[in-house]
N, C-alpha and C positions, 0 to 999 in steps of 0.2 A: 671549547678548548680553553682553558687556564693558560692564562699567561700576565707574567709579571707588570702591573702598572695601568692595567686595563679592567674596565667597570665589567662584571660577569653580565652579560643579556640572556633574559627569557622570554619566550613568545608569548607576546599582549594578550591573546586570546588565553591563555592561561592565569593570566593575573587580574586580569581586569574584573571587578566583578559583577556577576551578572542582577538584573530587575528581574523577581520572577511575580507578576501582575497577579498571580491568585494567592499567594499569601503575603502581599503586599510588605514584602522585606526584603532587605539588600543578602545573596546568599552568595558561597561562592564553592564553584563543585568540588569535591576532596580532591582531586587533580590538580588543583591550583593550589590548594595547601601545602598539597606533599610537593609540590613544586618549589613553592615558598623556601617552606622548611632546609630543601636541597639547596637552592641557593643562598640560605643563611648559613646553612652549614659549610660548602665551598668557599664565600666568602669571607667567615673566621678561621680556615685553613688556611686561603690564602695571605692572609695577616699574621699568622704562624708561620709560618713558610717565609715573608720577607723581616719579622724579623728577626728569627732565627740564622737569613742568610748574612745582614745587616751584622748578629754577632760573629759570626764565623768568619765575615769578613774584617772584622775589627781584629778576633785572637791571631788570624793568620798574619796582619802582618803587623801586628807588635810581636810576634814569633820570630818571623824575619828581621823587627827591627831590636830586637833586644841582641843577637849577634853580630849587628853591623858596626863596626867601629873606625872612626878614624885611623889612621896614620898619627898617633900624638909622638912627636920630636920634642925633645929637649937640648938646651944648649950643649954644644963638644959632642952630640954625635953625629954621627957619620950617615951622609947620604947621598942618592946617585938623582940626578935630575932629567927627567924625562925631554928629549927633543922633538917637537911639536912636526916640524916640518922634515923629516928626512931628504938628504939631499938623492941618494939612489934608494931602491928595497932593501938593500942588503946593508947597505949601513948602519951604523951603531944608532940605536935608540936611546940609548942612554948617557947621560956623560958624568964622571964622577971617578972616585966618593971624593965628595967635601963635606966637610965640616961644620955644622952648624953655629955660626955665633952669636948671636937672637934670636928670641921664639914672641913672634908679635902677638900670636892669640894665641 
């Protein structure tokens, strides 16, 4: 199974390779190639795959953050100030409008 963050394993009896004593050289059966092969190829998928997610996670949310804006206030206008603690549910949440007469930042 593929899953993000995690090294791919394949069974050591397919990779390892084998001594074969009568033509005295290191060989290794096509099994293990095409093994090989597979988990190279899986593991530059998965490197596609994160980071592809890496950018689509970055466009979404400058996406999102290119529509978020402050509240900007300027002096003389008018606004209503939220009350933090209500004293019943039903009470007014807000109290105002006042007027602004500096704007600190």
């Amino acid at each position: 199974m593929i899953v993000f963050g995690k090294e791919l394993r394949t069974p050591l009896s397919l990779v390892i390779e084998n001594e074969d004593p009568d033509m005295g050289t290191v060989r290794r059966p096509a099994v293990a190639v095409t093994v090989r092969e597979r988990h190279q190829l899986i593991k530059e998928i998965v490197r596609k795959a994160r980071k592809h997610a890496a950018r689509d996670f970055l466009y979404a949310d400058n996406t999102f953050s290119r529509n978020v804006c402050g509240p900007y206030f300027n002096q003389g206008d008018y606004c209503y100030v939220l009350i933090e603690c209500p004293s019943h549910k039903f009470s007014k949440r807000w109290r105002g409008p006042y007027r602004i007469g500096s704007v600190i930042n």
